[in-house]
Structure formats: C-alpha cells, structure tokens
N, C-alpha and C positions, 0 to 999 in steps of 0.2 A: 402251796405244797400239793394240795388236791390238784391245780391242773397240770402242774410237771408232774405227778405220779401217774395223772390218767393217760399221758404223753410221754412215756416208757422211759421217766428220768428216774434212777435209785439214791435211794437215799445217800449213799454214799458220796454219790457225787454231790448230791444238796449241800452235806453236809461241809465238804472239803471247800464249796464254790461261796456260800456264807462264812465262814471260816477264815476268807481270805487267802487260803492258799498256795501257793507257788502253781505254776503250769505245769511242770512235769507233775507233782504231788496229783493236780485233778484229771489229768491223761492217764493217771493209774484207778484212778478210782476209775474211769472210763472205761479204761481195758478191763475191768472186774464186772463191771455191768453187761458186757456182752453187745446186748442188743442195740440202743441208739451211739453204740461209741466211737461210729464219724462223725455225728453228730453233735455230738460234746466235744471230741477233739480240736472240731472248728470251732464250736466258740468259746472252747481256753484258749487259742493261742489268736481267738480277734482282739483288736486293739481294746475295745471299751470291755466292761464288766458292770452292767448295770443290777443294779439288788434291791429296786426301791425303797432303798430308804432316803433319800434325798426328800430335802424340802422346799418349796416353793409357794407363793402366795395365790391365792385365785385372784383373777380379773374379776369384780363383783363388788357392789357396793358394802359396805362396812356392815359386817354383821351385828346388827344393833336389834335388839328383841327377840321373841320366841321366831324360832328358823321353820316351824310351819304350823301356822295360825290353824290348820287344814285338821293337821293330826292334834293337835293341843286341842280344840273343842272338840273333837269326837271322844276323846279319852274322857273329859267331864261330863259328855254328855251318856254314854254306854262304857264307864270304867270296869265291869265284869267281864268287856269284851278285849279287853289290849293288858298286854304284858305291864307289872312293874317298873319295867324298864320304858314302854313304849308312853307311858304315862307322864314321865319325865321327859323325853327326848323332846317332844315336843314344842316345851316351852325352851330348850336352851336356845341360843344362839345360833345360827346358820356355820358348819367349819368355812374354815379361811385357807385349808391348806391343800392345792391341787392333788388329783389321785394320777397325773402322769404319769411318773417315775414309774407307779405297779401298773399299770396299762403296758409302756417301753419294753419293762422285765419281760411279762408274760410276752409278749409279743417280739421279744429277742430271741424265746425258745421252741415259741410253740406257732407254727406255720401252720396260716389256715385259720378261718375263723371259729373252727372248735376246738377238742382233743379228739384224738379218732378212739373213742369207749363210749358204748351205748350209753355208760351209767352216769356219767359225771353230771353235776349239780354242783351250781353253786347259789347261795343263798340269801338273799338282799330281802331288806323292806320299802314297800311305799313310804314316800317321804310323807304323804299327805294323807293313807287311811291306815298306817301301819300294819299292813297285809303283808305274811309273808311271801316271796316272791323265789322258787328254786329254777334259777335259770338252769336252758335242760331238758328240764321235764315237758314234757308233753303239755301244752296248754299256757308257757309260760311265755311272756311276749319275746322277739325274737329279739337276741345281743351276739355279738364275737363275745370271745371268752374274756378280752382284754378288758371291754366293756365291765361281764359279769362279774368278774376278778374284782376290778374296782369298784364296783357297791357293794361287792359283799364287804370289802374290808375298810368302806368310808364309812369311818367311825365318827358319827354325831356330834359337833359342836369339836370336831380339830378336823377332818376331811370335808369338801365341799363336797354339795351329793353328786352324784354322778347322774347324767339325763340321759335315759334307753326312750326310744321311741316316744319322746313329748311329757315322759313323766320322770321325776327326782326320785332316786333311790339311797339308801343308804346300811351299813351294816345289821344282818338277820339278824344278828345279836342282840337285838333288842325284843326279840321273838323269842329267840331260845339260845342260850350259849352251843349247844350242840346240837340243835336237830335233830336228837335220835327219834324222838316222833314220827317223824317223815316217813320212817321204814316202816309204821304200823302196818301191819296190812300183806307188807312184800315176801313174808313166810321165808327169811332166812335164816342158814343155820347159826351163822355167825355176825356179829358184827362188832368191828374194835371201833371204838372212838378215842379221837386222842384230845384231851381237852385241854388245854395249857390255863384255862381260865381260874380251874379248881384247884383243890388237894386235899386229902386227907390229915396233912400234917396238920399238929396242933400250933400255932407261932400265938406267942404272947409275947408281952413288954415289946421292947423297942419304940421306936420312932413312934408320933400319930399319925403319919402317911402306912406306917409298916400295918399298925395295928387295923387301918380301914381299909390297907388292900386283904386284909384278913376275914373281917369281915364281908368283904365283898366276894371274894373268894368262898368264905359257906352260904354265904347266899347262891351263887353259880351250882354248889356242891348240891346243896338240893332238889334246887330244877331238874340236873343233870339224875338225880338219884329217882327222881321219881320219872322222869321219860325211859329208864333203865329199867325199872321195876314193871311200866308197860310192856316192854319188847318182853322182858324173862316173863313175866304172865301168861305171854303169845306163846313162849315156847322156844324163844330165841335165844343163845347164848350172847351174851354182850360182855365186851371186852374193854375196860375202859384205860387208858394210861393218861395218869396226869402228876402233876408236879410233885415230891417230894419233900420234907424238908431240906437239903440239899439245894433243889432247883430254885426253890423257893429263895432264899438265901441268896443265892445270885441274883437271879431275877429281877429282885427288889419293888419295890411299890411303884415306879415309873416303868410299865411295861413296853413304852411310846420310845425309850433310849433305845438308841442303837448301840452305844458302848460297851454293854455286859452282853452282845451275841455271841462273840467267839466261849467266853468262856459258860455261857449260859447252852450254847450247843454241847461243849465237850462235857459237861456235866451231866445230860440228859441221855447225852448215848451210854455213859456210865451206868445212871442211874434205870434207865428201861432195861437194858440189858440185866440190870440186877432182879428186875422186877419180874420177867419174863422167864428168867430161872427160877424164882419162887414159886411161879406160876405153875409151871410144866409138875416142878414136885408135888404142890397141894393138888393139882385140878388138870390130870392128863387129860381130862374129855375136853377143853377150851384149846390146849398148846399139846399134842398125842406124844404120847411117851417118845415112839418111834424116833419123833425128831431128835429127841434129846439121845439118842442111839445112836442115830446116823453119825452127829457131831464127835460123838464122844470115842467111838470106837476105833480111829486110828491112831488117838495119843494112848488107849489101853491099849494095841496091839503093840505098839511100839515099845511101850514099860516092860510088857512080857520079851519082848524080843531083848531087851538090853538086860533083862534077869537073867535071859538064857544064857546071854556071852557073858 
C-alpha cells in the first residue's frame, strides 16, 4: 500500500481493485483520482489482475530447525539488544512459501525500479543480525522496490526470505509493528500511522485462536504506544488508525486468509471514516476544522435552498 500510494495510486482505487470489482466500477474510481488514471485504466481492462495473495511453495530444502542459527545465537547471546519478537524468529523454521506473487503485484504497477517520492521506505530485517533495514534511505543497501516490498512483508516461518545483494531478509516487523521510531529526529508536523496489527478494542471470550490474536494485539498496542509517546514528546502530532471492534470481528485470528478481504475492506472504510469524524470534532488541530467546512457546506447550502422553495 506504501508503494502504490508513493506511486500516485488513491485509495480508491486500492480499494475497488482488492475488492474485486467490475472494470467499469475501477475505471470510475480512476476517473475520481485524476492524476495516474491512464494508468489504472490500462491495467483494469488488461487481461490478468494479479493481488499477491497466491500461493506457492519455494524451491529449497525442507525447512527443518531454527531458519537462522545466525540471529538465534546473537539474541542469547546480547538479548537487551533484539526485539521480543526478533528473539523468537530465530529459532522457528525457515518459511516455505515464495514472495513472487507480491514482487509480480508491485511490479505490474509500478514501472521503474523505485516510486518516483523522495520519502518512501520500506522496512525489512536481517535474517541473520536482526537489524532493522529501511530500504530507501540513504545508507540502505540498494533493492528495486519489488525486491523491498517482499522482505518487508516475508513474514518468518510462512514466507521464504527474500536475498538483496547476498544477504536474507525478512519482515521489519519483528523490529517494530510500525516504525514510528524512524521519524525521531525528522521534526514533523504530522504523522498518521495506520497499524492493522493493533486496536483499542477490548475482545474477550471466543475462540483460543480469537483470544491469543488479542493478546498479541495489546502486545503490538504497546510498542506502538510507547514509539507514539516518543514522536508527541518531540513535539509531533501523531495520528494513529487501527482496527475497531468491528474490524476486529471480520478480521478474525487468521490474518494470513484471503477470504474475509472484501468484506474486511468495506468495513474499515466505514469504520475510519467514522473515526476521522470523531476526530475532526474532539481535536481540530490533528484533522482543521476547515476541512470539515469545506465538505459540509454544499449539502447546508442546498437544505437552505430547498427551505426557501
């Protein structure tokens, strides 16, 4: 989503192209977007529709034992130094499941081996010292995006890592669920993160998958709250959107299904939109009044106009 947004694709049309949508339905969402919409036009009406979520097995021996011996003894041996998470990845399994399909995707949209925006990053770990890695930035070794796309999102012990210039990568997320960290430093006014990982909502009872993706969930919640509390310390406004009871709810504890995306999209467009009107009321300095003006002012001119007749 990061590198179709930093490659002038609107949410809209994400939304409609995940969705599954009809061709004419994503040709309107095109025409709404403006700017890349010969772009999108060609590829609703090309033959394929790739969305990586396909599966496939890696070429590679059986992944039998811990998947990197490398990051599994440095974590016992300087454990104050690696994440929670980076602590465990270690010893699982090597994944089995190719990162093609999301390599294809990116690379059916996005021509060239970057996004043309200064800013984009995307964010992977060494397989082997669990460093995190923001491909991007200045300093990070050099990948196409299709590349950085797929380690950020080869999730450990189900994705095979992905190999940039002679070393294994694998999803940053075992570094941090959101990276708000990263911006220490960058003195901005704003920053939204959208974290699918979290929520505020409270879920009890159900399932024992329901209840541990719950748990797992306040665990994210806090990492996420305490890299938030850094940036607002700096003096930055930080914008966070993440799941609802609602989303939650769809969602469910296999967040790896492809089955519950249509209805786990239309739910989330619901539910942010609701979120972001609450927003605007309690805390114009984050979402400025104005905005909520601009929208609102041609359905009151109109009520006034229909009172007069």
């Amino acid at each position: 989503m990061g590198a179709l947004t930093a490659s002038g694709f609107p949410p809209a049309y994400m939304s409609a192209y995940v969705a599954g949508r009809e061709v004419d339905e994503i040709t309107e969402a095109a025409r709404r977007a403006g700017e890349a919409r010969e772009r999108i036009e060609g590829l609703a009406l090309g033959g394929s529709r790739p969305d990586g979520s396909g599966y496939s097995l890696a070429l590679a021996l059986p992944p039998i034992g811990p998947g990197s011996w490398r990051l599994a003894l440095r974590t016992l041996v300087a454990p104050q130094r690696h994440s929670h998470a980076a602590k465990v990845v270690g010893w699982l399994p090597r994944g089995f499941v190719r990162t093609d399909p999301i390599s294809e995707l990116i690379e059916t949209f996005i021509p060239g081996d970057w996004p043309d925006h200064d800013a984009y990053w995307a964010v992977a770990a060494d397989y082997s010292t669990g460093k995190r890695v923001a491909f991007g930035r200045p300093g990070a070794p050099r990948a196409t995006v299709s590349q950085a796309v797929a380690a950020s999102c080869a999730i450990p012990a189900f994705y095979h890592p992905v190999r940039i210039e002679g070393r294994r990568y694998v999803d940053g997320g075992i570094c941090s669920p959101s990276n708000l960290d990263l911006l220490r430093g960058a003195e901005l006014d704003l920053v939204v993160c959208l974290n699918p990982m979290s929520s505020l909502a409270q879920a009890s009872g159900g399932s024992p998958g329901d209840r541990a993706a719950a748990l797992m969930r306040a665990m994210v919640g806090r990492r996420l709250g305490h890299e938030a509390r850094k940036l607002r310390d700096a003096g930055t406004r930080v914008l966070i959107l993440q799941p609802g009871a609602d989303d939650v709810k769809v969602m469910g504890f296999n967040m790896m299904s492809g089955r519950r995306r249509v209805q786990a999209t239309q739910t989330a467009v619901k539910s942010t939109a609701l979120a972001l009107r609450r927003l605007r009321v309690r805390d114009p300095s984050v979402l400025p009044e104005r905005t909520r003006r601009t929208s609102t002012a041609p359905r009151v001119a109109a009520k006034r106009r229909r009172r007069a007749a």
